[in-house]
Backbone as CSV, one residue per row, in Angstrom:
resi,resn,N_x,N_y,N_z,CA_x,CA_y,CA_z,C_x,C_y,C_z
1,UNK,-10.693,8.564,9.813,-9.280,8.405,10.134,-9.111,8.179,11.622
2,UNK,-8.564,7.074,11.926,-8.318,6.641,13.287,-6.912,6.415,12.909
3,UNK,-6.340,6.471,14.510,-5.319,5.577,14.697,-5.404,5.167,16.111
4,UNK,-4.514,3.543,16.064,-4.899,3.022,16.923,-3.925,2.190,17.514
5,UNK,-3.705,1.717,19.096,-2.494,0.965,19.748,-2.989,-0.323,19.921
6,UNK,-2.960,-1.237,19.811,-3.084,-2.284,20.471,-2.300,-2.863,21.294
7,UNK,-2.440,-3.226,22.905,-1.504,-3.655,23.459,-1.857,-5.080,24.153
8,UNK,-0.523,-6.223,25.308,-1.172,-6.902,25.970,-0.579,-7.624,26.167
9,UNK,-0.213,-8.737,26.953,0.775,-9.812,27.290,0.758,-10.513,26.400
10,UNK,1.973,-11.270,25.881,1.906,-12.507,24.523,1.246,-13.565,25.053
11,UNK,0.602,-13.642,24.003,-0.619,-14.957,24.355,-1.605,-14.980,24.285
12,UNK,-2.127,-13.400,24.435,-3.700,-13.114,25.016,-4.789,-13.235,24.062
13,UNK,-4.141,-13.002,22.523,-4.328,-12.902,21.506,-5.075,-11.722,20.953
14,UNK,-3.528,-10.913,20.848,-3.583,-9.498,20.698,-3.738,-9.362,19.168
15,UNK,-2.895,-10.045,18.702,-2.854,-10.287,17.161,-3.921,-10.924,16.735
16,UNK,-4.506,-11.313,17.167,-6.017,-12.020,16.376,-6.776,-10.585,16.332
17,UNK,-6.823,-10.344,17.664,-7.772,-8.531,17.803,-7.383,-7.804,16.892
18,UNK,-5.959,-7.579,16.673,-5.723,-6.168,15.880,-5.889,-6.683,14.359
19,UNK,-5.698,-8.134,14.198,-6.600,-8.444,12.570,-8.297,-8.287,12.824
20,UNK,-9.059,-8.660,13.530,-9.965,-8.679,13.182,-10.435,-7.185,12.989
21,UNK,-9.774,-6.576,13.983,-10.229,-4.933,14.187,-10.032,-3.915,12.629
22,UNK,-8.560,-4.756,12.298,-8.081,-4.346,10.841,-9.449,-4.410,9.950
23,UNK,-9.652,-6.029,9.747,-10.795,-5.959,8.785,-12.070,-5.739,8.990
24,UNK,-12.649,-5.221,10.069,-13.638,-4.648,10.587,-13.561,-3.011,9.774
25,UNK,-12.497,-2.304,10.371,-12.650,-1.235,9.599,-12.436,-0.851,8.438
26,UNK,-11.564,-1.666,7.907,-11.315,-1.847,6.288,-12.802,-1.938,5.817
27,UNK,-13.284,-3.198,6.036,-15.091,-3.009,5.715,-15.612,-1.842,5.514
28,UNK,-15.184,-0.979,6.060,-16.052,0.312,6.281,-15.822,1.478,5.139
29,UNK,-14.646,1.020,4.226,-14.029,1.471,3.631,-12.609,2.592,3.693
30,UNK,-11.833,2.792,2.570,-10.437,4.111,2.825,-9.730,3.502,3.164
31,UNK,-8.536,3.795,3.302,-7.176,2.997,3.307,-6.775,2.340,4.804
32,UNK,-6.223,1.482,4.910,-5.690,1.165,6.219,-4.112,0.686,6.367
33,UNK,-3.817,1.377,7.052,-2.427,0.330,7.430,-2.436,-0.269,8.943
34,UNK,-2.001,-1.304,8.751,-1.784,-2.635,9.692,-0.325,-2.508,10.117
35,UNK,0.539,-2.088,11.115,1.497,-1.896,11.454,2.189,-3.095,12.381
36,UNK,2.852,-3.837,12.603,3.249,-4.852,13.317,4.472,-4.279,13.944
37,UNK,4.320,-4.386,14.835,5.588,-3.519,15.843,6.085,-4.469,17.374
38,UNK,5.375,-5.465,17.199,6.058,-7.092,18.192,7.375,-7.387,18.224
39,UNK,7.121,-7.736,19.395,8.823,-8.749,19.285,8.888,-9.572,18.434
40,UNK,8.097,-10.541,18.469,7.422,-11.510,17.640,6.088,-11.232,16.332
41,UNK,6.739,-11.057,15.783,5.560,-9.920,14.576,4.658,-11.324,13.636
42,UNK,3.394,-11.057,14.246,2.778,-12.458,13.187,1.305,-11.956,12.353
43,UNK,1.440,-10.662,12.421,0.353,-9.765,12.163,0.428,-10.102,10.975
44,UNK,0.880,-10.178,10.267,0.818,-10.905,8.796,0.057,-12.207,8.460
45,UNK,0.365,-12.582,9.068,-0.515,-14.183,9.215,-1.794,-14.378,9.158
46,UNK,-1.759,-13.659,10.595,-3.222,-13.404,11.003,-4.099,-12.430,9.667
47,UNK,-3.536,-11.987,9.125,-4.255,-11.122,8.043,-4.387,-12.105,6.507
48,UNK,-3.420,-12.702,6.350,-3.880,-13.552,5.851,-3.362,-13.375,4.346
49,UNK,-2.115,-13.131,4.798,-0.598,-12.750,3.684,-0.350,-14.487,2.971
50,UNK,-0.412,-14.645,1.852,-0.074,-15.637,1.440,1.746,-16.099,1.466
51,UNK,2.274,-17.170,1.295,3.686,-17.554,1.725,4.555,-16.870,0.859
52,UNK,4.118,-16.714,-0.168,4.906,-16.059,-0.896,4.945,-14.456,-1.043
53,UNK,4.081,-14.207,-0.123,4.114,-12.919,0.310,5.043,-12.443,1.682
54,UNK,4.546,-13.420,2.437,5.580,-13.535,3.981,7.085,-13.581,3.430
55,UNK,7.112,-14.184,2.527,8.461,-14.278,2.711,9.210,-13.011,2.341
56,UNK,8.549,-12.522,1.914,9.277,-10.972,1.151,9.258,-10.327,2.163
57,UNK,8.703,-10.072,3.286,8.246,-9.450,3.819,9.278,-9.025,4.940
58,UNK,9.970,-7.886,4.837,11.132,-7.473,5.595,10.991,-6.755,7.305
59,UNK,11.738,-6.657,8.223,11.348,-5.684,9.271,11.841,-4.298,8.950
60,UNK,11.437,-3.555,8.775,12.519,-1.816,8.760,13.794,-2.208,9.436
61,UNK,13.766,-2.583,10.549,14.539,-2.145,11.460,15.671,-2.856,11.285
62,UNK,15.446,-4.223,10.289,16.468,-5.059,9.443,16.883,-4.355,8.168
63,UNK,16.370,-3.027,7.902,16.873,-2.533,6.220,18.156,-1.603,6.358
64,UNK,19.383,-2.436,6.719,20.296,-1.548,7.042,20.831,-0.077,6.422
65,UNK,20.879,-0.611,4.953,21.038,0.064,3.597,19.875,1.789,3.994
66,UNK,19.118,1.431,4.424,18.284,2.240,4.231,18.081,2.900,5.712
67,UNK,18.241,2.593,6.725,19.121,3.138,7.817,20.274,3.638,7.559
68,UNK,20.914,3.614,6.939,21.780,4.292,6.791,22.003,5.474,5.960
69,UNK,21.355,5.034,4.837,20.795,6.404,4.059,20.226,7.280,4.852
70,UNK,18.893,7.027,5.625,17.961,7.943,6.468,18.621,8.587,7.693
71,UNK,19.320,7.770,8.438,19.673,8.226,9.749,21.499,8.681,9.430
72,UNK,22.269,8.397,8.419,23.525,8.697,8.323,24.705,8.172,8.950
73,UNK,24.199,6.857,9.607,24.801,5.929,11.036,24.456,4.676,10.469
74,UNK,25.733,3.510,10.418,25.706,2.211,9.652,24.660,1.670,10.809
75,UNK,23.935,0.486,10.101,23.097,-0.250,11.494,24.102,-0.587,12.891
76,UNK,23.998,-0.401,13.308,24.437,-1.025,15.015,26.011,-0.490,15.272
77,UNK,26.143,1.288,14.715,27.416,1.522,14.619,27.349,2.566,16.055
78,UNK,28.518,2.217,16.553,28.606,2.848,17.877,29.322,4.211,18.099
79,UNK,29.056,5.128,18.906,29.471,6.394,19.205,29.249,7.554,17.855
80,UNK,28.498,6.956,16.613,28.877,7.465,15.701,27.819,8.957,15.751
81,UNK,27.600,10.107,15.395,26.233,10.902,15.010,25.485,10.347,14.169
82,UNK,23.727,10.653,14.431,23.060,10.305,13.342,22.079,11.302,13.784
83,UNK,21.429,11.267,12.407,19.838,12.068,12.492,19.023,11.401,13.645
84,UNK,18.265,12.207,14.510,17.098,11.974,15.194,16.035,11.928,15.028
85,UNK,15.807,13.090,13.587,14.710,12.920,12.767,14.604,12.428,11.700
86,UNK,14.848,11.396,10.858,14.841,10.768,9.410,14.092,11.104,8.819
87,UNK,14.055,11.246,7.164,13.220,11.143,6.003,12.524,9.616,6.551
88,UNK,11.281,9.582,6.252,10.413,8.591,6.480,8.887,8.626,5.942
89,UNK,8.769,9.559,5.417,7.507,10.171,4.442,7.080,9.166,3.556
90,UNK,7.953,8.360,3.073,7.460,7.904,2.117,7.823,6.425,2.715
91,UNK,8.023,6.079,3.253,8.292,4.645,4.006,7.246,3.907,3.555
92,UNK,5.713,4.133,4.354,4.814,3.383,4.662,4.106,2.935,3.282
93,UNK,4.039,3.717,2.267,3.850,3.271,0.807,5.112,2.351,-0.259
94,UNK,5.855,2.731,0.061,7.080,1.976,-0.449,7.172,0.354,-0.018
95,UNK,7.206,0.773,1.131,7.552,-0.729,1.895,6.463,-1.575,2.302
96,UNK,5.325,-1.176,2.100,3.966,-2.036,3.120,3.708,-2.697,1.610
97,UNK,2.918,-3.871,2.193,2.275,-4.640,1.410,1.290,-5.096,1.706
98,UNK,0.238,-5.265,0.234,-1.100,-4.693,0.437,-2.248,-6.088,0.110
99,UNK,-3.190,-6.298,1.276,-4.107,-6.991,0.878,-5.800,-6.095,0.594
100,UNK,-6.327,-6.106,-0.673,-7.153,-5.185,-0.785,-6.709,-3.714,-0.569
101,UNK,-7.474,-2.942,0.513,-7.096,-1.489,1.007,-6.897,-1.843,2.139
102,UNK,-5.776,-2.547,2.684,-5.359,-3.009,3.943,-3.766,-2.811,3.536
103,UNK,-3.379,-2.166,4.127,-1.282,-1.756,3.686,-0.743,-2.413,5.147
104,UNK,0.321,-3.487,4.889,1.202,-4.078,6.099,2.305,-3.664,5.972
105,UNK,3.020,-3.322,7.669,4.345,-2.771,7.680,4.323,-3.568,8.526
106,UNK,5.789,-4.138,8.538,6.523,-4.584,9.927,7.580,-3.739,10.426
107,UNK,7.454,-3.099,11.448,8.453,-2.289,12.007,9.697,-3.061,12.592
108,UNK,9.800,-4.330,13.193,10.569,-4.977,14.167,10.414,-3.920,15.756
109,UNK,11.826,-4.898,16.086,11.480,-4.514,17.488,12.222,-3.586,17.853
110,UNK,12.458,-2.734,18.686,13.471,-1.603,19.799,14.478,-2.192,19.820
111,UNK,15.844,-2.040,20.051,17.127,-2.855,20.365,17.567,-1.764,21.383
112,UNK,17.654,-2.885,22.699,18.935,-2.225,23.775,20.093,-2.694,23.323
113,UNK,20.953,-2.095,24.619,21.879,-2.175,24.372,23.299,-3.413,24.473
114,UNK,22.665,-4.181,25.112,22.744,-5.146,24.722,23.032,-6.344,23.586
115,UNK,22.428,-5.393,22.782,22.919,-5.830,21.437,23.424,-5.348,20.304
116,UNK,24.398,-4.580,20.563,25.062,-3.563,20.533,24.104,-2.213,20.169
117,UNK,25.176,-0.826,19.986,24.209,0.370,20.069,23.293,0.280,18.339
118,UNK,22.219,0.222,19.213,21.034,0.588,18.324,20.368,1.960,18.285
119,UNK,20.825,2.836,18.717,21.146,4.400,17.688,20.015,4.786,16.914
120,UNK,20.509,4.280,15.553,20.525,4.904,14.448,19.004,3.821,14.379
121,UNK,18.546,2.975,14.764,17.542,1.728,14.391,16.439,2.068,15.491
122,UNK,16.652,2.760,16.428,15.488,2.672,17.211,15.374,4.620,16.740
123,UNK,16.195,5.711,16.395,15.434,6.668,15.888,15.197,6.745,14.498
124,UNK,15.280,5.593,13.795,14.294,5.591,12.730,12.669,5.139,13.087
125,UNK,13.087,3.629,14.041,11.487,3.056,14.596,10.284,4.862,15.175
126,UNK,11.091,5.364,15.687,10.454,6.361,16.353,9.833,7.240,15.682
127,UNK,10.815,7.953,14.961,10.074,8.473,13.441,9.349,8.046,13.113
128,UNK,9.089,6.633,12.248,8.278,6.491,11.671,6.641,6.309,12.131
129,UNK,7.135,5.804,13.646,5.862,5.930,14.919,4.998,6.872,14.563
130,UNK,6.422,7.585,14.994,5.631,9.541,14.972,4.751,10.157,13.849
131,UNK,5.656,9.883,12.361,4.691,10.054,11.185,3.531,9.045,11.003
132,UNK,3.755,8.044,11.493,2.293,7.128,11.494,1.011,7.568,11.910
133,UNK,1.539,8.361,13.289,0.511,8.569,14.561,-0.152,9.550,14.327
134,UNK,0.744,10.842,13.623,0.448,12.178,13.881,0.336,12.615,12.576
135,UNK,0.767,12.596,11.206,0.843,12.832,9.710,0.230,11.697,9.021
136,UNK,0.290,10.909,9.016,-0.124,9.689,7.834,-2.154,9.959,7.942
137,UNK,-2.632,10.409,6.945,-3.868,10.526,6.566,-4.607,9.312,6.539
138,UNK,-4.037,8.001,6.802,-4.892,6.889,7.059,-5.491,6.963,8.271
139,UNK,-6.102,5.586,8.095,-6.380,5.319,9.146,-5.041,4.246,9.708
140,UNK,-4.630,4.126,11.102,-3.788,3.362,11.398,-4.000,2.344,12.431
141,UNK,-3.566,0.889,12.656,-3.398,0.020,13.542,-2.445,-0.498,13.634
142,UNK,-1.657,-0.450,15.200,-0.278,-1.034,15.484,-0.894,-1.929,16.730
143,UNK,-0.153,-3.096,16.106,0.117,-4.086,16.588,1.365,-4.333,17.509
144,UNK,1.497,-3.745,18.957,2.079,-3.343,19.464,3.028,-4.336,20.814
145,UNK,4.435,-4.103,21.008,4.955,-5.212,22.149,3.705,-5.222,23.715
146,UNK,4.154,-5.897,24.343,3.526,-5.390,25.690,3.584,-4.095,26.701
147,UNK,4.522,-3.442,26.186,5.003,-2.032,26.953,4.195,-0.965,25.964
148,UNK,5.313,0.843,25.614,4.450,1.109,25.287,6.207,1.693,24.285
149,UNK,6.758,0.810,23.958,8.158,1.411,24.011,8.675,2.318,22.494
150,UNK,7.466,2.254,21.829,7.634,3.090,20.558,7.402,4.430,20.434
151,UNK,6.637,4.571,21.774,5.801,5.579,21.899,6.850,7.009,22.520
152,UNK,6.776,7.923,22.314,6.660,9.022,23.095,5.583,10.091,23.595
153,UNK,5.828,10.528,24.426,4.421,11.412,24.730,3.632,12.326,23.711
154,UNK,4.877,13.089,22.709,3.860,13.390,21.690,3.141,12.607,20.678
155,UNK,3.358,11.003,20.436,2.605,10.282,19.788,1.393,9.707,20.340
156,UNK,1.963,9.644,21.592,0.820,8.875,22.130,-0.558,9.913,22.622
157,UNK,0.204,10.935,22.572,-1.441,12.208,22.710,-2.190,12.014,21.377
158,UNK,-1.809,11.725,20.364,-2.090,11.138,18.797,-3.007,9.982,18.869
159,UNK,-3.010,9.444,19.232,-3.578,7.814,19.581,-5.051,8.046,19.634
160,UNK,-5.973,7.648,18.950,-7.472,7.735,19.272,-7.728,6.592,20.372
161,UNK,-7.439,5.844,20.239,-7.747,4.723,21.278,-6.804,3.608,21.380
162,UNK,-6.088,3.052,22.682,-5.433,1.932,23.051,-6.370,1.029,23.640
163,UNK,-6.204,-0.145,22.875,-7.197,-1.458,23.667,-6.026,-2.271,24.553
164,UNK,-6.634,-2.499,25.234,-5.768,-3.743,25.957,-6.284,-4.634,26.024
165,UNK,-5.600,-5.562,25.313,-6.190,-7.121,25.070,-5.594,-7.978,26.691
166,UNK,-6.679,-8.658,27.360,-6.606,-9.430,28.306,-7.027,-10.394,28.368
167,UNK,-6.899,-11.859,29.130,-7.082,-13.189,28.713,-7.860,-12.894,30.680
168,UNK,-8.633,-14.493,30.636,-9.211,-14.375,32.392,-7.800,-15.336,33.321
169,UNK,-6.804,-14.407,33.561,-5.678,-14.922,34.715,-5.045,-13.143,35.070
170,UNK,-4.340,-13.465,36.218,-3.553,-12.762,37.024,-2.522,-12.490,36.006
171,UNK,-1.771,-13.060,35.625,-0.632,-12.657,34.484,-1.290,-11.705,33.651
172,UNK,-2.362,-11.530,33.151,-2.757,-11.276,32.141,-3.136,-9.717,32.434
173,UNK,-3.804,-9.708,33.814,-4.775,-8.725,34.660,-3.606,-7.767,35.095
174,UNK,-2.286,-8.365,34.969,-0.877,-7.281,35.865,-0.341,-6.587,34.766
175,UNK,-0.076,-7.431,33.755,0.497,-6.742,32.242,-0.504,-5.253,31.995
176,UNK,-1.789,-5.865,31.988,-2.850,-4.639,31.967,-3.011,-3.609,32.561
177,UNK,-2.543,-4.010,34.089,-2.625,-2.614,34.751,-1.163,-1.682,34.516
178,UNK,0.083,-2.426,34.280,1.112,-2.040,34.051,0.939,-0.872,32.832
179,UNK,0.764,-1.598,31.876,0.261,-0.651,30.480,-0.481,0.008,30.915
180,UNK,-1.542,0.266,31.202,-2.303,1.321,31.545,-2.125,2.326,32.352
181,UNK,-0.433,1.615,33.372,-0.269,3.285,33.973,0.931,3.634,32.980
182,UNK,1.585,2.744,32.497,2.341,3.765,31.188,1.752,4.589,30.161
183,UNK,0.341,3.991,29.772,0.272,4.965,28.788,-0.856,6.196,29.585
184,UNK,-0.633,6.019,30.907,-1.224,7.671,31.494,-0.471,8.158,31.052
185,UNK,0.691,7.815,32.179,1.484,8.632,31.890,2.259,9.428,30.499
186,UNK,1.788,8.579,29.355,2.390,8.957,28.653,0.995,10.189,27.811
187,UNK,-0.316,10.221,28.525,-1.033,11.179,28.174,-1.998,10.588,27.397
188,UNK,-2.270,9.078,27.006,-3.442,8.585,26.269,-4.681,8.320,27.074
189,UNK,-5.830,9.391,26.080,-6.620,9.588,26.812,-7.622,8.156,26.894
190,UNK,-8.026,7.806,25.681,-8.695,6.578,25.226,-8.410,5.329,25.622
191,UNK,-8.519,4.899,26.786,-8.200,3.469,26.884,-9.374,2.307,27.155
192,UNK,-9.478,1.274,26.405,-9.892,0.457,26.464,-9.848,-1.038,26.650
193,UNK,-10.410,-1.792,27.475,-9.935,-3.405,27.873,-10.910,-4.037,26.954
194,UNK,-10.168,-5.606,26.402,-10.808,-6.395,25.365,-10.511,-7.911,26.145
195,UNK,-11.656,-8.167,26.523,-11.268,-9.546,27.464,-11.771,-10.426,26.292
196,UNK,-10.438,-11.738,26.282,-10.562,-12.314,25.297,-10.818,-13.867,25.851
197,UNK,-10.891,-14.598,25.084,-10.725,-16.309,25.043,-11.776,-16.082,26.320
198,UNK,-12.544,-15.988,26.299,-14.217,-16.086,27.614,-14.630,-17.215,27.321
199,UNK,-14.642,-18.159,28.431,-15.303,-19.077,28.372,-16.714,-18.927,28.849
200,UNK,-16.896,-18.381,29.576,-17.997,-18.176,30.874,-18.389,-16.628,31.353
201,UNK,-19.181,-16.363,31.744,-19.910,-15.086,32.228,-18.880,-15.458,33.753
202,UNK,-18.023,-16.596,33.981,-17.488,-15.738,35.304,-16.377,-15.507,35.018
203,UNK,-15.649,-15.540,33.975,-14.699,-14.966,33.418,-14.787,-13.985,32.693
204,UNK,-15.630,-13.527,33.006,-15.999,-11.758,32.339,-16.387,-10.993,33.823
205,UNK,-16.553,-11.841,34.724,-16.735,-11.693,36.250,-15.740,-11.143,36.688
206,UNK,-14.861,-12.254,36.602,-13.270,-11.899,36.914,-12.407,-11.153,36.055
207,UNK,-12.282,-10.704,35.400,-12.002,-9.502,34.837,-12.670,-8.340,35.372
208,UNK,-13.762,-8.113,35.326,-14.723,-7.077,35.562,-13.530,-6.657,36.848
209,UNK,-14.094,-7.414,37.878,-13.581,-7.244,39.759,-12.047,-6.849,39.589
210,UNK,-11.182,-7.582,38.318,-9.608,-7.440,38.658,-9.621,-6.354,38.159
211,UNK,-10.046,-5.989,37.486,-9.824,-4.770,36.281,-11.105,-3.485,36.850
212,UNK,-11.675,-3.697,38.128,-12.238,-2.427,38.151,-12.231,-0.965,37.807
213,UNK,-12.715,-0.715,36.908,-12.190,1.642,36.801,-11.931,1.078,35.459
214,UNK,-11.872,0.298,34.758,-11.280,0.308,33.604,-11.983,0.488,32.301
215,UNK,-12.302,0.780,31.586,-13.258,0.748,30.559,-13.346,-0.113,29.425
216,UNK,-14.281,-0.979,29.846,-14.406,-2.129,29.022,-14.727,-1.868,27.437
217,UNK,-14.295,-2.733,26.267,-15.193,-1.827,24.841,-16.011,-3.401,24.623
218,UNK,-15.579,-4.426,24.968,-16.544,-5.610,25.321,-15.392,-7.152,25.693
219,UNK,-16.146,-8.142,24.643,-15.582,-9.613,25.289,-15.793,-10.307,23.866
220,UNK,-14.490,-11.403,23.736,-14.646,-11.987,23.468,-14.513,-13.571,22.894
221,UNK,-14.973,-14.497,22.635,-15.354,-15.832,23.286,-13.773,-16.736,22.693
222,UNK,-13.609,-17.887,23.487,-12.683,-18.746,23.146,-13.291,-19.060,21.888
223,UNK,-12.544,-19.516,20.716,-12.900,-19.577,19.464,-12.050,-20.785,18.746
224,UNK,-12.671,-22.152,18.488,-12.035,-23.151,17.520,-11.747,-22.346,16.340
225,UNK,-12.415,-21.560,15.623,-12.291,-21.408,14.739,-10.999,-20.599,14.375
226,UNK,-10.238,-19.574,15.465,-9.007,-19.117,15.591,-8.239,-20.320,15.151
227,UNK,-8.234,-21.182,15.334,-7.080,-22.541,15.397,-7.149,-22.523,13.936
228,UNK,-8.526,-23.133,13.329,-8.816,-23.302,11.780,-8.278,-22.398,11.070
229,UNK,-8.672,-21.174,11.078,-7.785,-20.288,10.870,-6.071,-19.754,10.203
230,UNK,-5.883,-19.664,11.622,-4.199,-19.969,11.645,-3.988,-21.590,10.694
231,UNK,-4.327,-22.583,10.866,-4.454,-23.510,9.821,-4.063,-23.193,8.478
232,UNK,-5.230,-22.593,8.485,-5.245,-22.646,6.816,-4.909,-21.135,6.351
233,UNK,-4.077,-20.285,7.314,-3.625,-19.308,6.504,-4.502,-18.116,6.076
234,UNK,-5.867,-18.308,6.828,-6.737,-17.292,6.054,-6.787,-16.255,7.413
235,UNK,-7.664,-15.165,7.088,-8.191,-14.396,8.012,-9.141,-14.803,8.597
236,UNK,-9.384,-14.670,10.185,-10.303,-15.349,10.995,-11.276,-14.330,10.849
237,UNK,-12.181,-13.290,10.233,-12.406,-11.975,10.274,-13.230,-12.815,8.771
238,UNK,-12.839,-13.823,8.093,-13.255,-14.309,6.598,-13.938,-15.485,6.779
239,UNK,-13.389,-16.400,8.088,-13.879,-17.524,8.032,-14.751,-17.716,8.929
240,UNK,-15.222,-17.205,9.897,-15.871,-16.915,11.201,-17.143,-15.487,11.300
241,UNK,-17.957,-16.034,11.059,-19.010,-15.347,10.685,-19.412,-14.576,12.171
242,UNK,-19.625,-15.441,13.141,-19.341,-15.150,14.295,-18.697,-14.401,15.284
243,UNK,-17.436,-14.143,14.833,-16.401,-13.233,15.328,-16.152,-12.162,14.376
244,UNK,-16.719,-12.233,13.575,-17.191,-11.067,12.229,-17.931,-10.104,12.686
245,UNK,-19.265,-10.588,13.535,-20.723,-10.084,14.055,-20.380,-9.352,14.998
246,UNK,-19.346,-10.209,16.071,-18.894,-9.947,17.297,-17.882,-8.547,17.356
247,UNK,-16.952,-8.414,16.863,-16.090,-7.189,16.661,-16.862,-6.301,15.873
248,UNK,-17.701,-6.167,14.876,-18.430,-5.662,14.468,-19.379,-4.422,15.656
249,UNK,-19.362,-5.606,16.515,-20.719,-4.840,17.790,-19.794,-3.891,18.643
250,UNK,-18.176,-4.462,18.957,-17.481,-3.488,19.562,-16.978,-2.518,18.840
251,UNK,-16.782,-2.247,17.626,-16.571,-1.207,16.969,-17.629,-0.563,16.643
252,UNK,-18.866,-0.728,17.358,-19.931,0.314,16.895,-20.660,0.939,18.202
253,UNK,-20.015,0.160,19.378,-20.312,0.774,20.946,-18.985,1.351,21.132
254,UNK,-17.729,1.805,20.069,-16.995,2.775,20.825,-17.633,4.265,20.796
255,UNK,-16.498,4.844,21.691,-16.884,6.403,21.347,-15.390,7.208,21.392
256,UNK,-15.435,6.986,20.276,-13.825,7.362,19.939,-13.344,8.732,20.502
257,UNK,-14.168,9.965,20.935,-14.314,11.220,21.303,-13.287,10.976,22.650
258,UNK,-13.633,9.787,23.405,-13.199,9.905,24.724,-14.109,8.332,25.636
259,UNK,-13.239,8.150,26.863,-13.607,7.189,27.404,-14.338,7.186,28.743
């Protein structure tokens, strides 16, 4: 039983990691859930949800009906009381959908305020964080925005390990250090960097130097076969024997105890 954060600037291809990582440990056998918690949620895809599966496929944070049941506050209703703690026990079986022993949730995203008060929608997201992190007997992987904004400090002491997915640029190298002093602060002990799309040993160079103190769990390579992939709808983790081998080797040089 793990659970696990994935974080990282859009682009870096965070979502390819947290599928392959998915079916890496699924391999290993026992249940998994795949959590998608993006702005942009494509963790489905990447796993390799057929269309007629996507399409069913709802955010929580869009199930008003059921926000409202749980939290006692219509979606996006203002000044009103609601629960802080929701029924949510049974969420992640109800609502996920399942490839093999792989269970998908899409959480959606946080709402400021901005769009009007989101209340009652971001302390359900939280809850269910919380029972994910700290109660749910799986094993867990969230597929996570670039911040750390689901999190609170008692979940994130929960967390066996946060990777941070990084690409070889400065954009990529600032997002990283950013996250990494949020989730000190927020008390996660496990952190790990995943330098991705490598063309070259000096782009594992440059990472290394930008990212000094950081704890690497490895690298890995720009990949046609990601493209093919996304193509055809399958899991890159199915079609890529290569990047099969490869995540394989970083999930067997962690040390989940500590970093």
């Amino acid at each position: 039983m793990k659970k696990i954060a994935v974080c990282g600037k859009g682009g870096v291809g965070k979502t390819t990691f947290a599928a392959l990582l998915t079916y890496c440990l699924a391999e290993q056998g026992g249940e998994i859930y795949a959590i998608d918690a993006d702005v942009n949620p494509t963790l489905a895809e990447a796993l390799g949800f057929p269309p007629e599966v996507l399409s069913e496929i709802k955010p929580i944070v869009d199930m008003k009906d059921l926000i409202e049941e749980r939290t006692g506050a219509k979606s996006g209703e203002y000044g009103s009381y609601f629960k802080t703690n929701p029924h949510v026990k049974d969420i992640p079986e109800k609502f996920s959908r399942k490839i093999g022993n792989i269970n998908f949730l899409m959480m959606g995203a946080m709402r400021g305020a901005d769009q009007g008060c989101a209340c009652a929608e971001n302390a359900m997201l939280k809850a269910l964080v919380t029972h994910l992190i700290l109660k749910e007997r799986e094993t867990v992987i969230m597929d996570m925005v670039a911040g750390t904004e689901h999190m609170g400090r008692g979940t994130a002491k929960g967390v066996d390990a946060m990777f941070l997915v990084v690409e070889p640029g400065m954009r990529s190298v600032k997002a990283a250090r950013e996250i990494q002093n949020m989730s000190k602060d927020l008390g996660v002990k496990n952190r790990y960097v995943i330098g991705n799309k490598i063309r070259s040993h000096d782009d594992e160079a440059f990472l290394k130097k930008e990212l000094a103190g950081f704890s690497f769990a490895g690298f890995l390579p720009l990949n046609d076969e990601a493209v093919l992939a996304e193509q055809q709808g399958r899991p890159l983790y199915e079609i890529s024997p290569f990047m099969r081998e490869e995540i394989k080797k970083i999930v067997a040089g962690l040390n989940w105890q500590g970093a």
